[in-house]
N, C-alpha and C positions, 0 to 999 in steps of 0.2 A: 504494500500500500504506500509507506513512504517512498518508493521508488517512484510510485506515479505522481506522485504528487511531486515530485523535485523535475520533473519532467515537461509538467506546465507551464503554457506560454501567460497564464496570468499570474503566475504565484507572486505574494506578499509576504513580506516579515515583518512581525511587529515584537516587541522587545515590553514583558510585560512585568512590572514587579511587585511586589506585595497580595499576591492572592494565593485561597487557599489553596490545597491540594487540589478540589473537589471542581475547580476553574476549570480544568480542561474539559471535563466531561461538558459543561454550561456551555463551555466555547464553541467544544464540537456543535452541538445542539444548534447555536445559535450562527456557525455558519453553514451548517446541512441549511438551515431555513431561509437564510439572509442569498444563499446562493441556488435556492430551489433546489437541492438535494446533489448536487453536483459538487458542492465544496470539502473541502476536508482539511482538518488542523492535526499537527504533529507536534511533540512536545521533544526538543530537540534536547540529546544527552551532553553529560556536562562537560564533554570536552571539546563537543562545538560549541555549546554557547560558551566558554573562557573564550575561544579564538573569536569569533562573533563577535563578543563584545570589545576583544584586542581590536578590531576594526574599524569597529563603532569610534570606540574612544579616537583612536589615534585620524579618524575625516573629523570628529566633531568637534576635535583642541582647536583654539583661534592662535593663530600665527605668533601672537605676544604672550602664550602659554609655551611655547616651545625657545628654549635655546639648542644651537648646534649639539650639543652635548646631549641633552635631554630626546633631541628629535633624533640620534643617534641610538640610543638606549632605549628609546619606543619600538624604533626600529628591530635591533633585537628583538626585543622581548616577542612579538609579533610572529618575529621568523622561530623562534624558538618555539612559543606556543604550537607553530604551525607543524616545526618537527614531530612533537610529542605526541599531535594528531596520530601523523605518519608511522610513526615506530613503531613496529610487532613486539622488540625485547623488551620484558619488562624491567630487565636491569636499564639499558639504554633511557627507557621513560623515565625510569627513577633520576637518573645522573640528569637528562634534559630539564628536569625540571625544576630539581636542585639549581641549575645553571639560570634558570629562568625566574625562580625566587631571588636572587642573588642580585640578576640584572632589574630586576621588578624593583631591590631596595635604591640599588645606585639610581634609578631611573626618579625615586624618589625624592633623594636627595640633590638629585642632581635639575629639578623641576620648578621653573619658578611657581606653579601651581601649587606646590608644596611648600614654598616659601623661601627656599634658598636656590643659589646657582650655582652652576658652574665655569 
């Protein structure tokens, strides 16, 4: 089912937070209805939505939120998220990610969103 549904020319994503468990089920419901029984909602597992949202964040930072440093270390973090996707070992996932916490704090620190620069 999610196969077809990643396959259509109209698919949307929307990015939703604070609801219960019990939301998907409502959601479904309500786009089988909203779409005349043609639509469908999937609840996407957590290691796409980290990269998802690595994507989100990094279009929706305004220009005076990034320094070279910072827009360097987003960068990372991004490609690495997108490794850990990728990887079968689960040693290699362990180590990516570890790599990926690490550059998540420097990216931190390193952000004037966060309050200091580099």
């Amino acid at each position: 089912m999610a196969l077809e549904i990643l396959q259509r020319e109209d698919l949307s994503l929307y990015v939703v937070a604070g609801v219960p468990k019990r939301f998907k089920k409502d959601l479904c419901e309500l786009v089988k209805m909203e779409a005349k029984a043609n639509g469908s909602a999937i609840l996407v597992d957590n290691e796409n939505t980290e990269w998802i949202l690595a994507k989100l964040r990094a279009t929706t930072r305004r220009s005076h939120e990034k320094t070279p440093a910072s827009a360097a270390l987003w960068r990372a973090f991004r490609a690495l998220s997108a490794a850990r996707y990728h990887l079968q070992d689960p040693e290699a996932k362990v180590q990516v990610q570890e790599l990926r916490e690490e550059v998540e704090r420097l990216w931190a620190a390193a952000s004037p969103q966060h309050g200091s620069s580099a």
